[in-house]
C-alpha positions in Angstrom: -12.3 -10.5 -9.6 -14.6 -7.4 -9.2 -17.4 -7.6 -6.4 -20.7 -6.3 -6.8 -23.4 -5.7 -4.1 -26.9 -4.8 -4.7 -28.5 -3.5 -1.4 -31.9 -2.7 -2.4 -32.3 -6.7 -3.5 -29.1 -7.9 -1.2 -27.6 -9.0 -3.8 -23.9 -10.2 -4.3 -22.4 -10.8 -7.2 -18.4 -11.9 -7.5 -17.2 -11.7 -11.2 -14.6 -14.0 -12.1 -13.6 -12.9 -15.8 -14.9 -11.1 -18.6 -16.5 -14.2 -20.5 -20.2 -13.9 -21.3 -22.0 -16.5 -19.1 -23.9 -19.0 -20.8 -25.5 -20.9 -18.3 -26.0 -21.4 -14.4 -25.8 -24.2 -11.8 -27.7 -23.5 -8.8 -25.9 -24.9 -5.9 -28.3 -24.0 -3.3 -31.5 -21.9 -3.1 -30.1 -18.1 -3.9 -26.3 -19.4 -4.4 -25.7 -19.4 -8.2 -22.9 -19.9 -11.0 -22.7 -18.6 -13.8 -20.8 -20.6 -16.3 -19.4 -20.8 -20.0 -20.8 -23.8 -22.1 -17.1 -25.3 -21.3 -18.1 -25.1 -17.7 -15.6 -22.7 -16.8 -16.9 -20.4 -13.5 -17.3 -16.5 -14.6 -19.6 -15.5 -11.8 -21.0 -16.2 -7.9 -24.5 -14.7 -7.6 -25.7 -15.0 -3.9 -29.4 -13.5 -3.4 -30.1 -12.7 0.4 -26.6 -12.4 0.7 -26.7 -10.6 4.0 -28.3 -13.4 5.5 -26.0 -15.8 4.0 -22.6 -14.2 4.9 -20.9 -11.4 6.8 -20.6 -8.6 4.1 -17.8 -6.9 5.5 -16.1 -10.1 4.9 -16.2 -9.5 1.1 -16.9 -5.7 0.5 -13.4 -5.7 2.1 -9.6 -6.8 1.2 -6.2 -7.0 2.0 -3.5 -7.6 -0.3 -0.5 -9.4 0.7 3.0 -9.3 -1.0 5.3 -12.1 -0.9 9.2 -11.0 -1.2 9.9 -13.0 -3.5 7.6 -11.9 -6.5 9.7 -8.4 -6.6 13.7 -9.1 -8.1 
């Protein structure tokens, strides 16, 4: 997943693979998928995005490791 944040348009944008979207369902006003014509989700696009969420939420991460992945 790559995360994208435009700040002169507060935009977010969270790609979810490398397909080519093909369409979009808009879930609510300024909260958008983006979507193959198999419906498969590629993309989140949330406009006003600021208003919508805690950005540093999202424009930060933490990667956890379980044990048992590593032999």
């Amino acid at each position: 997943m790559k995360v994208y944040y435009d700040d002169e348009v507060d935009a977010l944008y969270l790609k979810l693979g490398d397909e080519i979207p093909e369409g979009v369902i808009e879930l609510s006003e300024g909260v958008n998928l983006d979507t193959t014509s198999e419906d498969k989700i590629v993309g989140i696009e949330i406009l006003h995005a600021s208003k919508k969420m805690d950005l540093k939420t999202i424009l930060s991460y933490t990667l956890e490791v379980e044990k048992n992945l590593v032999e």
